[in-house]
GUDO-694695 format. One line per field, with one value per residue (C-alpha): residue in one letter; chain; x, y, z. Coordinates in nm, 3 decimals, m for minus. Example, Ala and Ser with C-alpha at 12.3 -4.5 7.8 and 13.67 -1.06 7.14 Angstrom:
BEGIN
residu <- [a:s]
chaine <- [A:A]
xx <- [1.230:1.367]
yy <- [m0.450:m0.106]
zz <- [0.780:0.714]
END
This chain:
BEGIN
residu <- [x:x:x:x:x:x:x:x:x:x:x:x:x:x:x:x:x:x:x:x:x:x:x:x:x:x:x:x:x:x:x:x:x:x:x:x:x:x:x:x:x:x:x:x:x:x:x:x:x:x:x:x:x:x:x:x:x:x:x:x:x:x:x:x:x:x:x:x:x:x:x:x:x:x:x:x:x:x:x:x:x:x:x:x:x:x:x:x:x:x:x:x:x:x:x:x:x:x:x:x:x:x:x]
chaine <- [A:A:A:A:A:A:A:A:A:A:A:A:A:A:A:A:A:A:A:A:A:A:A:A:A:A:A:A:A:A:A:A:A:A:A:A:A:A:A:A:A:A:A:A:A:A:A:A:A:A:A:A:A:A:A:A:A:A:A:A:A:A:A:A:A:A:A:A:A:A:A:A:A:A:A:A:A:A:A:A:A:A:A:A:A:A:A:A:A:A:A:A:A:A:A:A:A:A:A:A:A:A:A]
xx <- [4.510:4.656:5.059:5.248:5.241:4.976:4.754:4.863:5.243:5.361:5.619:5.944:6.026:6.140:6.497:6.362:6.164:6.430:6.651:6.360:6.307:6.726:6.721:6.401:6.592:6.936:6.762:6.565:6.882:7.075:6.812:6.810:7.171:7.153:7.529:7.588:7.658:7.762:7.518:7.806:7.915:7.454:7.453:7.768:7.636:7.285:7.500:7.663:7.315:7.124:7.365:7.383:6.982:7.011:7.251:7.006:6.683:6.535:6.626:6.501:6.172:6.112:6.123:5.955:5.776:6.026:6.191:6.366:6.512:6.568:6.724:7.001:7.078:7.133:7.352:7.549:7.616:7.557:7.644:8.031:8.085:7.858:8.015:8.347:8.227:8.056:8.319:8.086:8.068:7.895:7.675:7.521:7.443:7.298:7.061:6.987:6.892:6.683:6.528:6.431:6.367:6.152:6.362]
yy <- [m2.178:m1.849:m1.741:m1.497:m1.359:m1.399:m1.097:m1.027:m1.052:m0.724:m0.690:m0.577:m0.156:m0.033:0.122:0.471:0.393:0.262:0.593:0.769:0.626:0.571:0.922:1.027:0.786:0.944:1.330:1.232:1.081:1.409:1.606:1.419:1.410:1.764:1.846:1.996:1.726:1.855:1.775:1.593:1.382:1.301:1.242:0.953:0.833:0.787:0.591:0.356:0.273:0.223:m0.025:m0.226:m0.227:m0.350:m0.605:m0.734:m0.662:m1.000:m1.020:m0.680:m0.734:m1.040:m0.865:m0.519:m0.519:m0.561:m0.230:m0.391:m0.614:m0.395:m0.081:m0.393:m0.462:m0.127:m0.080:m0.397:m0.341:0.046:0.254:0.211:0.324:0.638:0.744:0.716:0.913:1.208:1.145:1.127:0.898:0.544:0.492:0.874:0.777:0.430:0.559:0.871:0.662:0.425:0.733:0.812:0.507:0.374:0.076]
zz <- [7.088:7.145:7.107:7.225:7.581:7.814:7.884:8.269:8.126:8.037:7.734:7.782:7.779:7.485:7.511:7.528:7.814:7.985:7.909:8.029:8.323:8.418:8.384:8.632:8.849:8.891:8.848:9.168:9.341:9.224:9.411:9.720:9.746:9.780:9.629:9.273:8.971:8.670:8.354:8.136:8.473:8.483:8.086:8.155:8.449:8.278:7.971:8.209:8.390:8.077:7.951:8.259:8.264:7.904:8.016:8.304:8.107:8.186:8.538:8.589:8.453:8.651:8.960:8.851:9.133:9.397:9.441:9.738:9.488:9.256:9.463:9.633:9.242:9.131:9.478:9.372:9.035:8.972:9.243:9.275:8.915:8.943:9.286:9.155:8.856:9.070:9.331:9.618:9.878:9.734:10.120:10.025:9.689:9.741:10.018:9.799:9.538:9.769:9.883:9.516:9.384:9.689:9.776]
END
């Protein structure tokens, strides 16, 4: 009898790969939003998404595979905060980051 997970289940990231990736994710929306952010205002926007991925870990990793899913989460839950923090408009961002993110 075997334990643990089974072999087509992957294992949850590891908190640097989720800093990682958070991070590829807002550069990329940065770029396509095509207006300056300052590097501190990134570096605290990057803070506040990793801890709200941490805080929806499980959910998240359900539905890795739905980018749909996952880019209408991160619109919901992270993209008011960050707009307000980079003061730009929260429509730009969210389809910025759906044009990064591929959702």
């Amino acid at each position: 009898m075997r334990t643990g997970q089974p072999k087509h289940e992957a294992p949850l990231p590891s908190l640097r790969s989720i800093r990682r990736a958070c991070g590829v994710e807002l550069y990329r929306t940065v770029k396509r939003l095509r207006q300056y952010v300052p590097a501190e205002l990134v570096k605290q926007a990057e803070e506040q998404y990793v801890k709200k991925v941490v805080a929806n870990l499980l959910w998240i990793h359900e539905n890795r595979s739905d980018r749909k899913k996952l880019a209408d989460w991160w619109e919901k839950e992270v993209c008011g905060e960050i707009a307000e923090l980079w003061s730009v408009d929260s429509d730009s961002l969210a389809s910025a980051f759906r044009s990064a993110f591929g959702g």
